[in-house]
NUDREN-620697 format. One record per residue: x, y, z of N, C-alpha, C in turn; residue in one letter. Coordinates in steps of 0.05 Angstrom, whole numbers, padded with zeros to 5 digits, always signed. Example, Ala and Ser with C-alpha at 12.3 -4.5 7.8 and 13.67 -1.06 7.14 Angstrom:
BEGIN
+00264-00114+00156+00246-00090+00156+00264-00066+00156A/+00257-00045+00142+00273-00021+00143+00258+00001+00157S/
This chain:
BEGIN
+02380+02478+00918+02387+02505+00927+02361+02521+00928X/+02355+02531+00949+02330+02548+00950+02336+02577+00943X/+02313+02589+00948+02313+02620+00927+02326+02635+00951X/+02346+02642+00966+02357+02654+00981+02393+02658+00971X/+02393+02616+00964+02417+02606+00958+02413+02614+00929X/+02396+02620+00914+02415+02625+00891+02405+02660+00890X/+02401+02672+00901+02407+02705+00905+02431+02713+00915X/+02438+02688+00932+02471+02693+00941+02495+02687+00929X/+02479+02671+00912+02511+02662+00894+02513+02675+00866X/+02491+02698+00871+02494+02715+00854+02516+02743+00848X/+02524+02748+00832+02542+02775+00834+02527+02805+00849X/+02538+02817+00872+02523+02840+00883+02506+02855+00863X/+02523+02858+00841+02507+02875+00826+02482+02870+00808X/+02479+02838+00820+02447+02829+00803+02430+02829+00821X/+02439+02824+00841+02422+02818+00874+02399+02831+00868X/+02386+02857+00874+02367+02875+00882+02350+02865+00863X/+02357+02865+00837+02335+02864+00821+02323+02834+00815X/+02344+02811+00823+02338+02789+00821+02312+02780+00852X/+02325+02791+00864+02306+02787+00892+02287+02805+00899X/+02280+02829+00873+02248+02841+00878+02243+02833+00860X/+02252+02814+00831+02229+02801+00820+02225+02769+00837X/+02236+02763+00849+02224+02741+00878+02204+02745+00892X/+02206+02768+00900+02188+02786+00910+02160+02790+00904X/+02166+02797+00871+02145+02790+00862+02124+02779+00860X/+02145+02751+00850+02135+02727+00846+02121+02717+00870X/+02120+02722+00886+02112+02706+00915+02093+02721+00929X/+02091+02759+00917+02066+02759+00930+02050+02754+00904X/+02061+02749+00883+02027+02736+00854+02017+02713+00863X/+02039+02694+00880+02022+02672+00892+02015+02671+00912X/+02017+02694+00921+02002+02700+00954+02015+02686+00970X/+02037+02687+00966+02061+02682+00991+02065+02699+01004X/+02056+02711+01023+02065+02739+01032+02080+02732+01060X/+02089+02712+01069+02104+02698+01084+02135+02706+01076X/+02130+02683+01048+02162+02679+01031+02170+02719+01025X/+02145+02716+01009+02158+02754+01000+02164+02771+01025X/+02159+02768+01050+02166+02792+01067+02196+02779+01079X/+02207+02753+01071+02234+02740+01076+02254+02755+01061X/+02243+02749+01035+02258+02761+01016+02264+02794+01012X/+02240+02804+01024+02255+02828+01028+02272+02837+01045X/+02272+02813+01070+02279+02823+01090+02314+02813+01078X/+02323+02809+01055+02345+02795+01051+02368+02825+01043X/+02394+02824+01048+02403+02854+01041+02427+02843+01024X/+02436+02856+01006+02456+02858+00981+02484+02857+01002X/+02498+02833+00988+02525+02838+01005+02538+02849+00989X/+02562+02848+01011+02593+02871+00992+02607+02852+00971X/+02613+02862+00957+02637+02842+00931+02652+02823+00951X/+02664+02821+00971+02683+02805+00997+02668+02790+01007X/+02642+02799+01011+02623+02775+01035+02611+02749+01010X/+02606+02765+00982+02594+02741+00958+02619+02739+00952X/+02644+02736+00954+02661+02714+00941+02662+02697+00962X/+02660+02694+00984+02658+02677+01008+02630+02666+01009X/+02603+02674+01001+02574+02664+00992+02584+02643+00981X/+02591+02652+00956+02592+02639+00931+02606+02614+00926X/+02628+02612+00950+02643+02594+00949+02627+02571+00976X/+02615+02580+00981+02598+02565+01007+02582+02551+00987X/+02567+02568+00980+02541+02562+00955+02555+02537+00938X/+02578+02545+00928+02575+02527+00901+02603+02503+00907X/+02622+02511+00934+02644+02495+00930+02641+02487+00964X/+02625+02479+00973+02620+02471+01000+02645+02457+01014X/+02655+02433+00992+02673+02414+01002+02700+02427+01011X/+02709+02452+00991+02729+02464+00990+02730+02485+01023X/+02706+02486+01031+02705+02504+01051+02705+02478+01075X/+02700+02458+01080+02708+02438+01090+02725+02429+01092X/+02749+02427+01078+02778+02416+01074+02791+02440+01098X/+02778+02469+01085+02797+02496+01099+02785+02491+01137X/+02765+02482+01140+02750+02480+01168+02770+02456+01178X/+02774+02436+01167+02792+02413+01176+02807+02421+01179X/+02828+02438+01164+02859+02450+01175+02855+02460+01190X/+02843+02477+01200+02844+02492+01221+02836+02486+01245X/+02818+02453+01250+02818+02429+01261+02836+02428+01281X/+02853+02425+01258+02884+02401+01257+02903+02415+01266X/+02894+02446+01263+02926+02464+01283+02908+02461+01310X/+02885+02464+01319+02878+02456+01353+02893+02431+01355X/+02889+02413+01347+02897+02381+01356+02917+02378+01359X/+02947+02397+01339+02974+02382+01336+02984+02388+01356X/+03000+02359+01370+03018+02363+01387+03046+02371+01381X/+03062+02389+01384+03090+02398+01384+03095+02417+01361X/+03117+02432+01362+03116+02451+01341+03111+02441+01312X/+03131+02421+01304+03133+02400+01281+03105+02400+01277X/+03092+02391+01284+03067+02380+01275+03049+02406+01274X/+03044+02429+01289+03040+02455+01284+03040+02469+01262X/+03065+02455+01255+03083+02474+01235+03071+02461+01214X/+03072+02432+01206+03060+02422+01186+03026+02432+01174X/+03015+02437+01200+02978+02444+01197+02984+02465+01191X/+03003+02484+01201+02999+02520+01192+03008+02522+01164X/+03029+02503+01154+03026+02505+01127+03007+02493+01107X/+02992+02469+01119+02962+02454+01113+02945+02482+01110X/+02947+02493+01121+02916+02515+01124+02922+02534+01116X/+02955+02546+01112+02958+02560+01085+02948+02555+01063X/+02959+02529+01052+02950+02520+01025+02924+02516+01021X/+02907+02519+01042+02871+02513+01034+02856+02536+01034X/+02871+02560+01049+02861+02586+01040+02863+02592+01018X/+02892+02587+01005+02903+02598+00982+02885+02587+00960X/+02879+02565+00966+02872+02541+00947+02833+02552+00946X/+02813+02567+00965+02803+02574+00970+02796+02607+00947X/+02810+02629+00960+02820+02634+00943+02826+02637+00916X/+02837+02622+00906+02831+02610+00882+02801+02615+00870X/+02789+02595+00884+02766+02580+00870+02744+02607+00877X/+02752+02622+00896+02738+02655+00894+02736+02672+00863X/+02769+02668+00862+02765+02677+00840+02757+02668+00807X/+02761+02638+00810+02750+02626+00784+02719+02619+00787X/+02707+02628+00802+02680+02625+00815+02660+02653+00801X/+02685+02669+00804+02678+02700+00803+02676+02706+00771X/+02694+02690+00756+02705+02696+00728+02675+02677+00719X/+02674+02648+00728+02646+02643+00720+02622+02655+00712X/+02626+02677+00734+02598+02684+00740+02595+02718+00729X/+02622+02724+00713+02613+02752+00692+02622+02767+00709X/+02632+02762+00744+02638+02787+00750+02664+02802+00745X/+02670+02827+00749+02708+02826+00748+02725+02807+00770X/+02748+02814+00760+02768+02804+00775+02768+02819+00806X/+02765+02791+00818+02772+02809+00848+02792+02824+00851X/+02789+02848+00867+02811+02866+00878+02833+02856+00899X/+02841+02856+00907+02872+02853+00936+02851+02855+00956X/+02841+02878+00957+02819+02890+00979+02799+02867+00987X/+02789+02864+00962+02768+02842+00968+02767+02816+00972X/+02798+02808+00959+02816+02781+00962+02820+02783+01001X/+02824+02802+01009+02838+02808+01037+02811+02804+01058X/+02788+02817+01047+02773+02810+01066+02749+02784+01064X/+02754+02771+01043+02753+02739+01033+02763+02728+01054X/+02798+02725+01061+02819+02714+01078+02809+02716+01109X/+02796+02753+01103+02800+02759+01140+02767+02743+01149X/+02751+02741+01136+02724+02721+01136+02725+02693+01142X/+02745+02686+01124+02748+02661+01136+02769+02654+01163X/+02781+02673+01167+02795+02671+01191+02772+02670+01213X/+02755+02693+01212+02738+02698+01229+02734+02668+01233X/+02714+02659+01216+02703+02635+01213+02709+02606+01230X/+02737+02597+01215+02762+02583+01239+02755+02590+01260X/+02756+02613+01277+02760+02615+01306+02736+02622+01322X/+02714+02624+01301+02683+02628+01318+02672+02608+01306X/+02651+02597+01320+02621+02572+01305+02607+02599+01301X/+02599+02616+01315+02576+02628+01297+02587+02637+01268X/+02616+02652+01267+02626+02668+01247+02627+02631+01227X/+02625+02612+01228+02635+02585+01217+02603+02581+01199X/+02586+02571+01222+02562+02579+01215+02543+02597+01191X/+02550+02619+01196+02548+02646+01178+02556+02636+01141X/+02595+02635+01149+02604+02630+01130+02590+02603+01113X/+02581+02583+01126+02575+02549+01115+02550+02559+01100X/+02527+02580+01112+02504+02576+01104+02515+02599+01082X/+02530+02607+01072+02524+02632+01050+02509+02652+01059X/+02509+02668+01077+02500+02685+01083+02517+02710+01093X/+02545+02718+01093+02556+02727+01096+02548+02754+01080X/+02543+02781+01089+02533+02802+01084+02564+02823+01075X/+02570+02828+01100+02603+02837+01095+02622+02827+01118X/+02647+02840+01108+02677+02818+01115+02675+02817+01145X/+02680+02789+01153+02687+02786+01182+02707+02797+01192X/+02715+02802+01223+02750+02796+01231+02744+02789+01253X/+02766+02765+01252+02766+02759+01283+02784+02783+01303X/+02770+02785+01331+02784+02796+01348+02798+02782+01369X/+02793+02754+01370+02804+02736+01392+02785+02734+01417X/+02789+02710+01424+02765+02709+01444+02738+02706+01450X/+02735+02701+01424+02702+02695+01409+02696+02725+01400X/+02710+02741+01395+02699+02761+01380+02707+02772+01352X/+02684+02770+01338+02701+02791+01307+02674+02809+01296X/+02671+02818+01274+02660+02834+01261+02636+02831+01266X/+02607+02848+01257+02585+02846+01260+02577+02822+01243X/+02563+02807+01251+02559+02795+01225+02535+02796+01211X/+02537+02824+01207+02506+02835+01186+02480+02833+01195X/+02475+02808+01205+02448+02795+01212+02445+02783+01186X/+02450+02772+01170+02437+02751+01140+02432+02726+01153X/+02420+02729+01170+02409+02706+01183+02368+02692+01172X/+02363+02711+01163+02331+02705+01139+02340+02685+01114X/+02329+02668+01120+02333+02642+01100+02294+02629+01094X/+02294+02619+01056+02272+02606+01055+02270+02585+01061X/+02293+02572+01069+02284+02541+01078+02273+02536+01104X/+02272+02518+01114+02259+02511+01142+02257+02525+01159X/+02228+02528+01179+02233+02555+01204+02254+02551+01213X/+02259+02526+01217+02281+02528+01255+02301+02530+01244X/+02313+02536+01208+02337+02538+01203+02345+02569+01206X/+02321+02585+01213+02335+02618+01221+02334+02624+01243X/+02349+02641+01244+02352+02656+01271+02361+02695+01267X/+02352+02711+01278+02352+02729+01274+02375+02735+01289X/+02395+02765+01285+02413+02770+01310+02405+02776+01330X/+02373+02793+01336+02370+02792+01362+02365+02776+01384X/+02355+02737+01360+02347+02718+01380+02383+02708+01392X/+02403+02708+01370+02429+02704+01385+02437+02716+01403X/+02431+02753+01405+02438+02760+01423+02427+02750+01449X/+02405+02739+01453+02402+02729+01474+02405+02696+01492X/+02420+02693+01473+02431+02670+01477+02449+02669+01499X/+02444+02647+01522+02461+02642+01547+02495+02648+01546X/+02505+02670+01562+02535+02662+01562+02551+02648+01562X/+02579+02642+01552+02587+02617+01548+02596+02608+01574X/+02597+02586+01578+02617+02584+01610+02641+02576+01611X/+02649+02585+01628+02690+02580+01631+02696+02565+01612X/+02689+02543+01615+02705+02525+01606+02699+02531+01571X/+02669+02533+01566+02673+02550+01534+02694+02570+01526X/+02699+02583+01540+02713+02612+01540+02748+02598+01544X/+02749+02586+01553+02776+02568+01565+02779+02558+01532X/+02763+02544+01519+02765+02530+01491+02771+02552+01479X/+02757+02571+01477+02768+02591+01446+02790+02604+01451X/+02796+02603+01483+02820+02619+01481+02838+02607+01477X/+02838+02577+01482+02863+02552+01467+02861+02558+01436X/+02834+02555+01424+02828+02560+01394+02842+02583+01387X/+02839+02605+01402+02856+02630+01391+02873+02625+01391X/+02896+02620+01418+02924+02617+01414+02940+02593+01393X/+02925+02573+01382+02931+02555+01372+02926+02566+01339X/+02906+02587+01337+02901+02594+01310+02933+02626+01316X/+02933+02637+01334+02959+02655+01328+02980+02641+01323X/+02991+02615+01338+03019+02600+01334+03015+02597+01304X/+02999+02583+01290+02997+02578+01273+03003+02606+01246X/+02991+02628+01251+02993+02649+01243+03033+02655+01245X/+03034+02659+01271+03064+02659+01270+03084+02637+01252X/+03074+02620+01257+03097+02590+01243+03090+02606+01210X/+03062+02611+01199+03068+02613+01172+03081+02642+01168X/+03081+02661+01179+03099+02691+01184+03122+02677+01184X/+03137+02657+01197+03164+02651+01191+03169+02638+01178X/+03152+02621+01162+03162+02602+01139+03164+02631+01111X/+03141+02648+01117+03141+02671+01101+03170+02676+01095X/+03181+02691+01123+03201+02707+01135+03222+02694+01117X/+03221+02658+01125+03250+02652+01105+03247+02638+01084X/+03229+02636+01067+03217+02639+01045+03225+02667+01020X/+03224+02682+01038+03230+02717+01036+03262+02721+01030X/+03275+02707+01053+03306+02710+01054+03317+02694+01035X/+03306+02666+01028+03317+02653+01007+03315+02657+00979X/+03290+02671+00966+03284+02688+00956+03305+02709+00941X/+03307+02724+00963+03327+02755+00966+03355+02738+00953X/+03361+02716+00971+03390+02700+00975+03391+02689+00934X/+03374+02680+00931+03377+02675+00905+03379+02694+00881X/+03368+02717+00888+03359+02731+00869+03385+02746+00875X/+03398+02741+00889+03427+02753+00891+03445+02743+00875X/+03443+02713+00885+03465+02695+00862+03455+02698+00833X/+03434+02711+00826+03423+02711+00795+03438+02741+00786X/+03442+02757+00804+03447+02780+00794+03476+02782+00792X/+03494+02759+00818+03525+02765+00818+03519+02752+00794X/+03519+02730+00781+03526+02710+00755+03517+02728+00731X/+03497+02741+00734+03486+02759+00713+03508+02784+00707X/+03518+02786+00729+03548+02824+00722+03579+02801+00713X/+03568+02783+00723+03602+02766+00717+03601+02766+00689X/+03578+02748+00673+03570+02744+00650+03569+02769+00636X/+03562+02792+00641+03565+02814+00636+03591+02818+00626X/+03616+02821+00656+03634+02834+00652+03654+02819+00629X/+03639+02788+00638+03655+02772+00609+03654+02786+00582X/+03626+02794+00576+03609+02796+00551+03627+02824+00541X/+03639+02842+00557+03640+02866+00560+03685+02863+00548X/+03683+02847+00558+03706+02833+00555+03710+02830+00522X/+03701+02813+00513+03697+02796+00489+03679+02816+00475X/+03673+02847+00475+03660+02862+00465+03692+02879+00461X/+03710+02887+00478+03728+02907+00474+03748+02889+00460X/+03753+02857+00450+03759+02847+00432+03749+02843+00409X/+03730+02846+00403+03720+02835+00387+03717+02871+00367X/+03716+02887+00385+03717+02922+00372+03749+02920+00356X/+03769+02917+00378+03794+02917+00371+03797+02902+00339X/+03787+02870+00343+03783+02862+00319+03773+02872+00293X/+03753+02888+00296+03744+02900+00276+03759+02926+00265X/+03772+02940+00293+03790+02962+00295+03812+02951+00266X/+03828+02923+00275+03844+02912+00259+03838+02904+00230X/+03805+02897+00228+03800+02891+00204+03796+02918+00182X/+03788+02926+00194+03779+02950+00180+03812+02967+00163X/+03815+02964+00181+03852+02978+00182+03863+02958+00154X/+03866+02927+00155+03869+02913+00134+03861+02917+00108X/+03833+02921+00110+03816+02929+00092+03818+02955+00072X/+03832+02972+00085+03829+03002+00078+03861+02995+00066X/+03883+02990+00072+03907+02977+00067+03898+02959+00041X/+03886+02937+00045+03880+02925+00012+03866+02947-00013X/+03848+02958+00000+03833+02976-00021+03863+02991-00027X/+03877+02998-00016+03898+03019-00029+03908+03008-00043X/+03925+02983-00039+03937+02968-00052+03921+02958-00078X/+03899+02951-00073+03890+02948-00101+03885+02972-00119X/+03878+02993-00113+03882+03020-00132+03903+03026-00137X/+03928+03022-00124+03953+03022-00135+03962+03010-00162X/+03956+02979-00159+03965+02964-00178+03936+02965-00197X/+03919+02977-00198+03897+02969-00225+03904+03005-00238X/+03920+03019-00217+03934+03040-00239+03957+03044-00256X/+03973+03023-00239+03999+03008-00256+03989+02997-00287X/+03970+02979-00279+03946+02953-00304+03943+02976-00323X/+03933+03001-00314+03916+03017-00341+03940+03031-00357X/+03967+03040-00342+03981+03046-00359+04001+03036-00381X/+03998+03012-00373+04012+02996-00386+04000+02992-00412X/
């Protein structure tokens, strides 16, 4: 892991200080190459380093999530659709995850919803662009992607300054000038898009009745729960009565016994 990769799989809030003592370090050895890299490196948001971090340290896991999302381009027929959209649920989720036990490793807090959400919307980006894929693989993600469809989503920062090999950077303004795609590129992502929305949809409706079965159960828990109730409620206005009766017995023996232990004393 070179000194870029482990500034990034750092928590935001060590970043600055970890990468101007780099800085340092590299102009004392008269690197003034490496040191003007490293400055040129910027602190991401809490959302873009749980997606670093998981690049950085769980590569394979971000590979499994790139294969699902593969596998909804490829599947033929809903069935098999349906199977990858729930495949690539479970590798976000599973993703995810490892964000956050990544995070707990590493001393930071617990991710937020917020920052869980734009973790999700990053890697979506990712799925449906190579550059936004790219970005995400090398850990350099600055802040949260979104895809817009069509090869377009969020800025993507420029964290394109890396210490390893020249030809492994590229700045955003050398992409921007990179050749337009042609039809038939543009023809691909827009299959990629629509194949990543079906997919979106199929897991909204497994959601949807996931949701209703859910609701449907938590129904039958609540009729069985007032039945049990009205039993309990039952066998409570007997069980009063009973005591109604005992008590009544009771008060009836105490009399009767002060009766006859006043009979006993006069005798």
């Amino acid at each position: 892991m070179d000194v870029a990769d482990e500034l990034y799989a750092l928590p935001p809030g060590e970043f600055t200080a970890a990468r101007d003592a780099q800085i340092a370090t590299a102009k004392n050895a008269g690197d003034k190459a490496l040191a003007a890299q490293l400055a040129a490196l910027k602190r991401p948001t809490v959302g873009a380093w749980l997606v670093n971090v998981v690049a950085l340290r769980r590569p394979e896991d971000l590979r499994r999530l790139f294969e699902a999302a593969e596998a909804i381009r490829t599947a033929r027929g809903p069935s098999e659709l349906r199977e990858q959209g729930q495949r690539r649920r479970r590798e976000i989720d599973h993703v995810l995850g490892v964000a956050r036990q990544l995070a707990s490793e590493a001393g930071a807090p617990e991710p937020t919803r917020a920052q869980l959400a734009e973790v999700e919307s990053t890697l979506t980006a990712a799925m449906a662009d190579q550059d936004a894929a790219d970005l995400v693989g090398r850990g350099r993600v600055l802040k949260a992607l979104s895809y817009g469809g069509f090869g377009g989503f969020g800025d993507l920062g420029g964290a394109f300054v890396t210490t390893g090999s020249a030809g492994a950077s590229a700045t955003g303004r050398e992409r921007s000038k990179a050749p337009a795609a042609e039809p038939e590129d543009q023809e691909a992502e827009r299959a990629a898009a629509r194949a990543s929305a079906e997919a979106m949809v199929v897991e909204a409706e497994q959601e949807l009745r996931d949701a209703i079965e859910l609701e449907a159960e938590a129904r039958r828990v609540t009729d069985r729960l007032t039945a049990e109730i009205d039993t309990l409620r039952q066998q409570l206005d007997e069980a009063d009565r009973a005591v109604r009766v005992a008590r009544h017995a009771r008060l009836s023996a105490e009399r009767d016994l002060a009766m006859v232990r006043r009979k006993r004393d006069r005798l």
